[in-house]
C-alpha positions as CSV (number, residue, x, y, z in Angstrom):
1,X,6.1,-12.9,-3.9
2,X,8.6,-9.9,-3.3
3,X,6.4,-7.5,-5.0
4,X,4.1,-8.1,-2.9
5,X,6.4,-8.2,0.0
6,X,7.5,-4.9,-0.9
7,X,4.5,-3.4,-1.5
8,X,2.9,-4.6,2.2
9,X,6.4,-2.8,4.1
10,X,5.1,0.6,1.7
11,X,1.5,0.4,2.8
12,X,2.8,0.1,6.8
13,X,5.5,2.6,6.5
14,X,2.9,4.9,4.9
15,X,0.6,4.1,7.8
16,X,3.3,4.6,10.6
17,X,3.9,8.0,9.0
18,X,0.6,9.3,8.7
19,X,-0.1,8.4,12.1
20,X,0.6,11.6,13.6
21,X,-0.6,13.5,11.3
22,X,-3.5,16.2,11.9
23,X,-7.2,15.6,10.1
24,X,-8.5,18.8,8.5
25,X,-12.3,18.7,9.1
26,X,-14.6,22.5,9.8
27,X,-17.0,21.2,12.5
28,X,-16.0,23.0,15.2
29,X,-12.8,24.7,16.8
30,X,-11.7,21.9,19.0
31,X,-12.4,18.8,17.2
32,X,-8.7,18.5,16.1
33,X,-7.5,19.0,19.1
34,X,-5.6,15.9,20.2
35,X,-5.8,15.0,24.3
36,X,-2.6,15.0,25.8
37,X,-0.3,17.1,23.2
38,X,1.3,20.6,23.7
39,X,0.3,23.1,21.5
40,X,4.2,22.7,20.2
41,X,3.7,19.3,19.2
42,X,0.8,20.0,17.3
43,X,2.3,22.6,15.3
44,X,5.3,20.2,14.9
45,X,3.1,17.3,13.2
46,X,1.2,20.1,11.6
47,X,4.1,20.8,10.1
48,X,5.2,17.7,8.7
49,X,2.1,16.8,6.8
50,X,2.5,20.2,5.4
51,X,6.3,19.4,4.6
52,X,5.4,15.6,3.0
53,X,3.0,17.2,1.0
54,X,-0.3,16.4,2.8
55,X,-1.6,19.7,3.1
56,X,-1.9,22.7,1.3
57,X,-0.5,25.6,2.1
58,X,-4.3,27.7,2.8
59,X,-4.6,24.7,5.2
60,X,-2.0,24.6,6.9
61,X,-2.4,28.5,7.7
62,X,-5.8,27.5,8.9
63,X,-5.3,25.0,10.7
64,X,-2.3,26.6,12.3
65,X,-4.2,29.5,13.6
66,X,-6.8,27.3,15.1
67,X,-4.2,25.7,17.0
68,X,-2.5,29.0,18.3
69,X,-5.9,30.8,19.3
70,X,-7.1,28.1,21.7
């Protein structure tokens, strides 16, 4: 029963986490923009997914530039 307890608390801290985080698709320039966000707090989610390990590094230079030339 605690194994599964624990696992459950992993699974929603993992989703609570990856909530901010920015999706990577190539079907258009603003999809990923996110309504209601500064340019500064994209870069600073972008930023942490690239930190945890989410994103490569090629990506995250994409996707960074796509946020700074809107």
């Amino acid at each position: 029963m605690q194994h599964s307890t624990l696992k459950f608390g992993a699974i929603l801290l993992s989703l609570a986490l990856l909530q901010g985080c920015v999706l990577v698709h190539d079907d258009g320039p603003d999809r990923n923009h996110r309504e209601g966000t500064t340019i500064g707090e994209e870069l600073q989610d972008l930023n942490e997914a690239y930190e945890d390990g989410l994103l490569t590094r090629q990506e995250y230079d994409r996707i960074r530039e796509r946020i700074l030339n809107r």
